[in-house]
N, C-alpha and C positions, 0 to 999 in steps of 0.2 A: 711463504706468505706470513706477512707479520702484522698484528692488527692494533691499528694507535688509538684509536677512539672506541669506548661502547657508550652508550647515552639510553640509560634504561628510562628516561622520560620518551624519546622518540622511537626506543630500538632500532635506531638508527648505526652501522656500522662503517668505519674509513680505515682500511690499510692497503697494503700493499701487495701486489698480486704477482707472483714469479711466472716468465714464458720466455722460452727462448736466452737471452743475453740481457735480460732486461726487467724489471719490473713496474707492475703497471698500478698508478693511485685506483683506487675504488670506493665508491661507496652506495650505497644500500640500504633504503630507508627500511626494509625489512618488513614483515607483516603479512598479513594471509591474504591479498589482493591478486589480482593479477599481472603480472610480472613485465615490467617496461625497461627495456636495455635502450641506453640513448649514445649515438651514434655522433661523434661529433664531426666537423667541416676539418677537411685534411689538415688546417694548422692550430687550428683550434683546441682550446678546451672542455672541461664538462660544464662551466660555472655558467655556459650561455644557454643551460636548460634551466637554472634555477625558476624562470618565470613559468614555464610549461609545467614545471613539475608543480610549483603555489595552485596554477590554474586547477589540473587536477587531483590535489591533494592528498588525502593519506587513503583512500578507496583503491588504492596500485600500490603494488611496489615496486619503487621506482631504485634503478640500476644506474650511472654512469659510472667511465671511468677518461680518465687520461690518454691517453695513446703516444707511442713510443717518440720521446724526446720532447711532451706539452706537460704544458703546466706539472707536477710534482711527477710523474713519473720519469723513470730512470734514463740513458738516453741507450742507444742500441745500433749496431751494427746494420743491423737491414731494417728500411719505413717503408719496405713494401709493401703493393694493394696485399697479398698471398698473407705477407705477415699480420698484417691489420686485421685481416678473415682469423687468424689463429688468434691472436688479442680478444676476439670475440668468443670463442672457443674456452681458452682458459678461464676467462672472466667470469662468464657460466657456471663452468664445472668446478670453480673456488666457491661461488657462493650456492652452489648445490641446487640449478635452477636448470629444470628440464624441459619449462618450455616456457617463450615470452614471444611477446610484441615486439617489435623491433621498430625505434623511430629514429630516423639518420636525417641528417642536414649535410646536404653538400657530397663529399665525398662520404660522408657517414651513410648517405641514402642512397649511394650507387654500391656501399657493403653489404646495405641491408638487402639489395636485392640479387646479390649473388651469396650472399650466406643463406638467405631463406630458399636459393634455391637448390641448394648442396643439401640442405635439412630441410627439407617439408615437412616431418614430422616433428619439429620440432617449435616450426612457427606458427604460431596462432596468427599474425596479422603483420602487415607493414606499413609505417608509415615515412613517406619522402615529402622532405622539408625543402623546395627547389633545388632537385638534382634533378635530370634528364639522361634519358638515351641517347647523348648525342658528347663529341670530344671530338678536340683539336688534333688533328693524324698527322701521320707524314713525319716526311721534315718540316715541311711549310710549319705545319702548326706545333712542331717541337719548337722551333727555333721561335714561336711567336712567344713559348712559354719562358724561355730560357731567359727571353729578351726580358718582356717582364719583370721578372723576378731580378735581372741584370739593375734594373732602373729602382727597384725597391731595395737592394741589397741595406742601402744604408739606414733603411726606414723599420726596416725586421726588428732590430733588438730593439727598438723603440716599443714597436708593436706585442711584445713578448709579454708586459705585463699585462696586458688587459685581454688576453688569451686569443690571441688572433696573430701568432706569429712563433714555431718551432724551434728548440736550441738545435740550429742545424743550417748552415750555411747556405746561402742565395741558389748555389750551387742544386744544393741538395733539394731543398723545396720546389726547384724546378724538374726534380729528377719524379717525384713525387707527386707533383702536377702532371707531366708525361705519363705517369702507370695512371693515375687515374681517369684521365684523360682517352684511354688507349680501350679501359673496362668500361666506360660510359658509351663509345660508342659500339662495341661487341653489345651490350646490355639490350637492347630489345627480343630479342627470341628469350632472352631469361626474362625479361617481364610478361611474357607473351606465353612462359606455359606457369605459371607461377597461380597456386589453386588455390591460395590463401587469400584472405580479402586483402587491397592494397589501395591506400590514400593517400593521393597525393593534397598539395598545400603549394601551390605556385605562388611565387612575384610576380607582380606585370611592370615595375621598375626598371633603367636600366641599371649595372651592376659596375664594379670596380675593372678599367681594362676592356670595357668593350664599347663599341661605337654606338650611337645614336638607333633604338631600333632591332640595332643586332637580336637582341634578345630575343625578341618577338618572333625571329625567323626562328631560332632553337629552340623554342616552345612549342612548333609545330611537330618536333621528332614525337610526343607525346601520342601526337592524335593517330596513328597507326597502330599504337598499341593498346589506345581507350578503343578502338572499334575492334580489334582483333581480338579480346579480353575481357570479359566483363565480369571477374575478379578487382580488374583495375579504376578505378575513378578518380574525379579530380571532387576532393572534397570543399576546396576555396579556393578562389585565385585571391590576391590580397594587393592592394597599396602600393606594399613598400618594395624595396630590393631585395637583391641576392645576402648582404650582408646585413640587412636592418632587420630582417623578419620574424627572426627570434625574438626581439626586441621590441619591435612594435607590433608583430603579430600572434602572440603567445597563445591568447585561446582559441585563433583558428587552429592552431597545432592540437590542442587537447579538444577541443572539438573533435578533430580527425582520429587523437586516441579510442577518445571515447563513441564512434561510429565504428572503428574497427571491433572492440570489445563488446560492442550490442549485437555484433551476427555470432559470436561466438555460445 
């Protein structure tokens, strides 16, 4: 672990986190709050929390980090879901934090809800930034991801600056879409014994890759587990889409922090 910034105006800290074959960026506004690990969207980086984290400002403190082969961190042999769960793991136990809120977008909130359910004692709360219990199976729906990502190949390194796109081949980010895809739809009985409070923050847009509608049908997978659970709620539905909503919807997100931290 090696650490490149301290900023004794913010106590804010940014280095580098050692797991596995890899190492992961971090940073850590630091302080005696209660503790926000942010989860990012499978190709994504941490810089699409920076609005969420303004919104709820220095009263948290607030966690992101990189994930294996985004934005500054290292790039790594395995971007599996398994690995991603230990990226969370070591992230933690480098910056000496034993228990937190967990807020994931995308594939960061289909993490958060099987990390928090390996550790219940360590999750104070969950929040999902439109991810569902629900994924493309099969072949049928492998080969829909594959395809995909076949048709964006040349659009990826494009996308890489603006943290919405893996140093990691078309190939690869479809492999990556398949596991998460695979754990999204296994995911309801993990949401369903899960004793921690859990907010969700939906889109009612539709999203990149999918038909007119579509969505709306996979927004349903939710409502078996809102009635099965009453840990679980939906704290906003919002506006925009799958990819804007960080974006245009930031304080329904710190909203949703900040309900899960008033039961605690």
């Amino acid at each position: 672990m090696t650490n490149n910034k301290n900023s004794a105006a913010t106590a804010t800290w940014t280095g580098m986190v050692s797991v596995d074959d890899t190492a992961l960026y971090v940073t850590d506004t630091g302080g005696t709050g209660r503790a926000v690990i942010y989860l990012n969207g499978a190709y994504a980086d941490q810089k699409h929390w920076r609005r969420v984290i303004a919104d709820l400002g220095p009263g948290f403190r607030h966690i992101a980090f990189d994930e294996r082969a985004r934005g500054k961190s290292k790039q790594s042999t395995d971007h599996s879901f398994e690995a991603s769960l230990r990226d969370i793991d070591a992230v933690l136990a480098a910056r000496g934090v034993q228990q937190a809120i967990l807020v994931g977008w995308s594939y960061g909130g289909i993490l958060g809800w099987h990390w928090a359910d390996r550790n219940p004692g360590r999750t104070l709360g969950v929040v999902t930034v439109d991810a569902l219990p629900f994924g493309l199976t099969g072949e049928a729906g492998h080969e829909r991801i594959r395809a995909q990502f076949h048709k964006m190949r040349l659009l990826l390194p494009l996308a890489r600056p603006f943290g919405m796109a893996a140093r990691m081949s078309a190939a690869d980010h479809a492999l990556v879409g398949i596991d998460a895809n695979e754990y999204a739809a296994a995911s309801a009985p993990v949401l369903n014994r899960l004793t921690c409070p859990v907010r969700f923050v939906v889109a009612t847009g539709d999203s990149l890759g999918t038909e007119a509608g579509e969505m709306e049908e996979v927004r349903t997978s939710l409502n078996p587990v809102l009635a099965a659970n009453p840990n679980v709620q939906v704290s906003a539905k919002v506006a925009s889409n799958h990819t804007q909503i960080l974006r245009k919807d930031s304080p329904a997100v710190a909203t949703a922090v900040r309900e899960v931290a008033a039961t605690l």
